[in-house]
MIDREN-366106 format. One line per 2 residues: number of its first residue (from 1); their letters; for each residue x, y, z of N, C-alpha, C, O. Coordinates in nm, 2 decimals. Layout:
NUM) a) X:Y:Z:X:Y:Z:X:Y:Z:X:Y:Z ~ ...
***
This chain:
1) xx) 0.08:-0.12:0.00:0.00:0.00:0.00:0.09:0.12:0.00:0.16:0.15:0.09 ~ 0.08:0.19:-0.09:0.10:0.35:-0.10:0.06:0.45:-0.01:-0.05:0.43:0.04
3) xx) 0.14:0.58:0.03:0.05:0.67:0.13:0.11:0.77:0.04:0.22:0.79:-0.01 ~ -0.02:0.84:0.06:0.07:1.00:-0.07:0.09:1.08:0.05:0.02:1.08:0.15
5) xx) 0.20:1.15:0.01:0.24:1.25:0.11:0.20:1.36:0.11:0.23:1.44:0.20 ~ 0.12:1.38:0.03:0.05:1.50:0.04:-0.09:1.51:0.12:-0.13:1.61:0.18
7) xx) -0.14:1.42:0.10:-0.29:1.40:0.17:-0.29:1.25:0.23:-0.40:1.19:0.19 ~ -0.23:1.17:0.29:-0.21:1.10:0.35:-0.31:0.95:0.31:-0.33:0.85:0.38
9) xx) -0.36:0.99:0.19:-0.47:0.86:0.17:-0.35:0.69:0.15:-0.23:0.69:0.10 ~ -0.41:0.60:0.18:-0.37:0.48:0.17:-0.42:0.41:0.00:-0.54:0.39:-0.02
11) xx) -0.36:0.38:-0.07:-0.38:0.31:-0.23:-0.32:0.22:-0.24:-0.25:0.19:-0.14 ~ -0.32:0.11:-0.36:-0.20:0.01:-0.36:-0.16:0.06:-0.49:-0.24:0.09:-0.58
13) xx) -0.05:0.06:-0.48:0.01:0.09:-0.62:0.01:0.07:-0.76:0.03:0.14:-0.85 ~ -0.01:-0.05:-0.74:-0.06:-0.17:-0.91:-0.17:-0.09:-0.96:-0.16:-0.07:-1.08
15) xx) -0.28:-0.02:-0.90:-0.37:0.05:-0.93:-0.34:0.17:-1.04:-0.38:0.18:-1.15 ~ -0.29:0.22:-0.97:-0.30:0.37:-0.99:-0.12:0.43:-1.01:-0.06:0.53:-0.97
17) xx) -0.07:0.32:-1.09:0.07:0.35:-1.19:0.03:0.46:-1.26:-0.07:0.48:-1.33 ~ 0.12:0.55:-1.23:0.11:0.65:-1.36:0.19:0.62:-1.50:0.31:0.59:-1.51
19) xx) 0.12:0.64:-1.58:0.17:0.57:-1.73:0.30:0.66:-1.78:0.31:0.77:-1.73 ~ 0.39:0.64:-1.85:0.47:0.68:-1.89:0.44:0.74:-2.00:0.33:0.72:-2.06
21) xx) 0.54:0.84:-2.05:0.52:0.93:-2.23:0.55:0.83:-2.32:0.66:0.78:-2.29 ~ 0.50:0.79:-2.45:0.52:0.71:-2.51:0.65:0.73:-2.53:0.71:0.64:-2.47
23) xx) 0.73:0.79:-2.59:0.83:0.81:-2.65:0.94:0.72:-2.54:1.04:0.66:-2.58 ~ 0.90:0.72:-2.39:0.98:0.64:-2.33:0.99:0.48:-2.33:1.08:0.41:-2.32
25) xx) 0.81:0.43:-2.36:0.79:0.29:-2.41:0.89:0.26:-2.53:0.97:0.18:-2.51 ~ 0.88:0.31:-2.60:0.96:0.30:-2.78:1.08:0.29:-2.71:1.11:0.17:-2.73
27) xx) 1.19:0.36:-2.63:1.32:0.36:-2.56:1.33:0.24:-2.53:1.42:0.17:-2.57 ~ 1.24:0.21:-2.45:1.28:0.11:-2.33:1.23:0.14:-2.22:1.14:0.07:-2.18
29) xx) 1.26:0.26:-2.15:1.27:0.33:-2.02:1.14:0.31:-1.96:1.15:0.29:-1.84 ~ 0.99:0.31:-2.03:0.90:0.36:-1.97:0.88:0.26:-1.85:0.82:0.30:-1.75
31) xx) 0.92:0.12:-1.88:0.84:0.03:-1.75:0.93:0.08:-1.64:0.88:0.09:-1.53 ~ 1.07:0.12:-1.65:1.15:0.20:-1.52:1.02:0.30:-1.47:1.02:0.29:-1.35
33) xx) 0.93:0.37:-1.51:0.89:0.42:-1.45:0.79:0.41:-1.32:0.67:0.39:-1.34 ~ 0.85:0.43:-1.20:0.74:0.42:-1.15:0.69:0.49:-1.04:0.70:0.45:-0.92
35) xx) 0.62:0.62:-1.10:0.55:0.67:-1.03:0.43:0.65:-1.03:0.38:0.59:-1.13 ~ 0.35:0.71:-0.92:0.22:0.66:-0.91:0.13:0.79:-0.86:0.17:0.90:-0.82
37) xx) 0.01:0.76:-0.88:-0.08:0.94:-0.90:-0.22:0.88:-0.81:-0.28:0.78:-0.84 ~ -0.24:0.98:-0.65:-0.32:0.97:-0.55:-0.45:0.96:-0.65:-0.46:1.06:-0.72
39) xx) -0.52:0.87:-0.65:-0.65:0.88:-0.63:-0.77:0.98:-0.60:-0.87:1.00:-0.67 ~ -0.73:1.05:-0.47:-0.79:1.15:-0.40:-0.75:1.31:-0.46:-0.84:1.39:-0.50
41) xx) -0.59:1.34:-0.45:-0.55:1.48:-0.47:-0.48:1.46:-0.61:-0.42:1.56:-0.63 ~ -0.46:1.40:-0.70:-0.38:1.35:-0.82:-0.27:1.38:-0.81:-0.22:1.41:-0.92
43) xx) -0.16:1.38:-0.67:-0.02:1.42:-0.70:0.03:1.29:-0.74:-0.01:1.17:-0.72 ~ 0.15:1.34:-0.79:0.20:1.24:-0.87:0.34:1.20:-0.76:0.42:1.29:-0.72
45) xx) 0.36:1.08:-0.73:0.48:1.08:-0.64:0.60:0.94:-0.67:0.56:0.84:-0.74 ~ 0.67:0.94:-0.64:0.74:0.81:-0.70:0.71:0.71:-0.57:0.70:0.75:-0.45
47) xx) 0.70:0.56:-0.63:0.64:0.45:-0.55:0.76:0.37:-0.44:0.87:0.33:-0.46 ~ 0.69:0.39:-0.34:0.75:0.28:-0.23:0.76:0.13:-0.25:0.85:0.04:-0.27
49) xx) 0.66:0.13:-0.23:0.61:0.01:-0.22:0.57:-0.12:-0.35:0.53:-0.23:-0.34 ~ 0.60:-0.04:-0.46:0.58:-0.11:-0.61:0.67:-0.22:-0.58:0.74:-0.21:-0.48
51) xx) 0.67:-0.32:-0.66:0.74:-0.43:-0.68:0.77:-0.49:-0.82:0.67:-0.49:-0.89 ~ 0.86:-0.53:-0.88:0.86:-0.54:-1.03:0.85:-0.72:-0.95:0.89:-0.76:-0.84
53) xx) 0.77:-0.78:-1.07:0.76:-0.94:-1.01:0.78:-0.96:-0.90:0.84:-1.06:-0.87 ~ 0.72:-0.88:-0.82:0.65:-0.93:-0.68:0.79:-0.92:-0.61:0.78:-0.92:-0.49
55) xx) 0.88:-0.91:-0.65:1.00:-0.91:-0.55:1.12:-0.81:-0.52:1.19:-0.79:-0.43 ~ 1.09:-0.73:-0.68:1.25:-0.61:-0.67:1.20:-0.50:-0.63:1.09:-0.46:-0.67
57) xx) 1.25:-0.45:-0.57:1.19:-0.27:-0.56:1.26:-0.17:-0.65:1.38:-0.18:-0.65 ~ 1.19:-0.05:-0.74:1.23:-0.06:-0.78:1.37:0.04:-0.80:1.40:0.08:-0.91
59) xx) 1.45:0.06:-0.69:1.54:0.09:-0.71:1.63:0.02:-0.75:1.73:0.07:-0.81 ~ 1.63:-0.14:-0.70:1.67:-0.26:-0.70:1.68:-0.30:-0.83:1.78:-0.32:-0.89
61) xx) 1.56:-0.30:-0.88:1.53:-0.28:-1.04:1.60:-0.26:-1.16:1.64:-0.34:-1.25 ~ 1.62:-0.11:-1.15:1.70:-0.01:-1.22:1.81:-0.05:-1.21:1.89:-0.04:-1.30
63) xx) 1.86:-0.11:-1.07:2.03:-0.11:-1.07:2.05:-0.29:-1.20:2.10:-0.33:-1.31 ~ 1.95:-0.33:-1.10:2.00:-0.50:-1.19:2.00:-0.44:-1.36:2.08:-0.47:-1.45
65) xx) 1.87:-0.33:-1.35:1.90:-0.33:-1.52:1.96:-0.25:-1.62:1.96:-0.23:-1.74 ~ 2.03:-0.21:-1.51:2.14:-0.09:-1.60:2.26:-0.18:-1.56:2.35:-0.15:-1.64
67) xx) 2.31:-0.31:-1.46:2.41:-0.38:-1.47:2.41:-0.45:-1.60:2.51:-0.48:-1.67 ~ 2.28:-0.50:-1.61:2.29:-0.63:-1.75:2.31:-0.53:-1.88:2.39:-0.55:-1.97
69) xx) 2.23:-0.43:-1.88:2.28:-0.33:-2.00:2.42:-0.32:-2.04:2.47:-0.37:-2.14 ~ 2.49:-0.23:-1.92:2.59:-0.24:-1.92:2.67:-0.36:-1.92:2.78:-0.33:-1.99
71) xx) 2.68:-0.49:-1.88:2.73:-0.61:-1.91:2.75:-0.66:-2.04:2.85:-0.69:-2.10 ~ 2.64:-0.66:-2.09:2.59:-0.66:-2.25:2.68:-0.58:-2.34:2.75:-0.62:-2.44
73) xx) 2.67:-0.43:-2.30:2.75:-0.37:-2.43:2.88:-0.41:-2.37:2.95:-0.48:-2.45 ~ 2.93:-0.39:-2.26:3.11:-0.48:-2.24:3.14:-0.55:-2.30:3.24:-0.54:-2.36
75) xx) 3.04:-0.70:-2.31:3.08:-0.78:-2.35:3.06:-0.74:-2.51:3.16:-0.80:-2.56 ~ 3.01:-0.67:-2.62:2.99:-0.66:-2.74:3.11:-0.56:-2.76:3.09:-0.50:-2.87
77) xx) 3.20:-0.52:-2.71:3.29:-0.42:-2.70:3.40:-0.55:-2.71:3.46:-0.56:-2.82 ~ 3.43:-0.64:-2.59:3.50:-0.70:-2.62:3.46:-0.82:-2.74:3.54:-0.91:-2.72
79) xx) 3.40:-0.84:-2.81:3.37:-0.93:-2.88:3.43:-0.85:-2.98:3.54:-0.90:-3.00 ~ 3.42:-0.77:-3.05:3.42:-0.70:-3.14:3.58:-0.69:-3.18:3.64:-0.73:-3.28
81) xx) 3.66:-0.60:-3.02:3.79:-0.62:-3.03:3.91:-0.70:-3.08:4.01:-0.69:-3.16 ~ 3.85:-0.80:-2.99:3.93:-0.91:-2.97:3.87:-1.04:-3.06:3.85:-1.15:-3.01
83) x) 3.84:-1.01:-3.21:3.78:-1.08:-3.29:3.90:-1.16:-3.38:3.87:-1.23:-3.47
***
């Protein structure tokens, strides 16, 4: 459950994801996003309590997936190189 800090209402987050700009879907980026928008006062605030597959949070998230990113082009760096 979510608590917006502005007006203190209780939500659960899966609900009331705020959607990303398309332009970020077409990237990649947009499922990184996750903020989420009160119900009650519409502020928009970034999520505590979200979970990517029930288990990462998502700061947790971002890091695993900016490591594999980054792993990925290393290794296509060295492949390339050392051909």
């Amino acid at each position: 459950m979510e608590t917006c800090p502005k007006c203190d209402a209780h939500f659960p987050a899966s609900e009331t994801w705020e959607r990303p700009p398309s332009l970020w879907v077409v990237t990649g980026w947009g499922f990184l996003n996750t903020n989420v928008r009160c119900p009650l006062c519409s502020s928009v605030f970034p999520a505590i309590e979200y979970r990517f597959f029930g288990l990462l949070s998502p700061k947790y998230f971002k890091t695993l997936y900016l490591g594999l990113l980054t792993s990925i082009i290393l290794l296509a760096v060295c492949q390339w190189l050392f051909k």
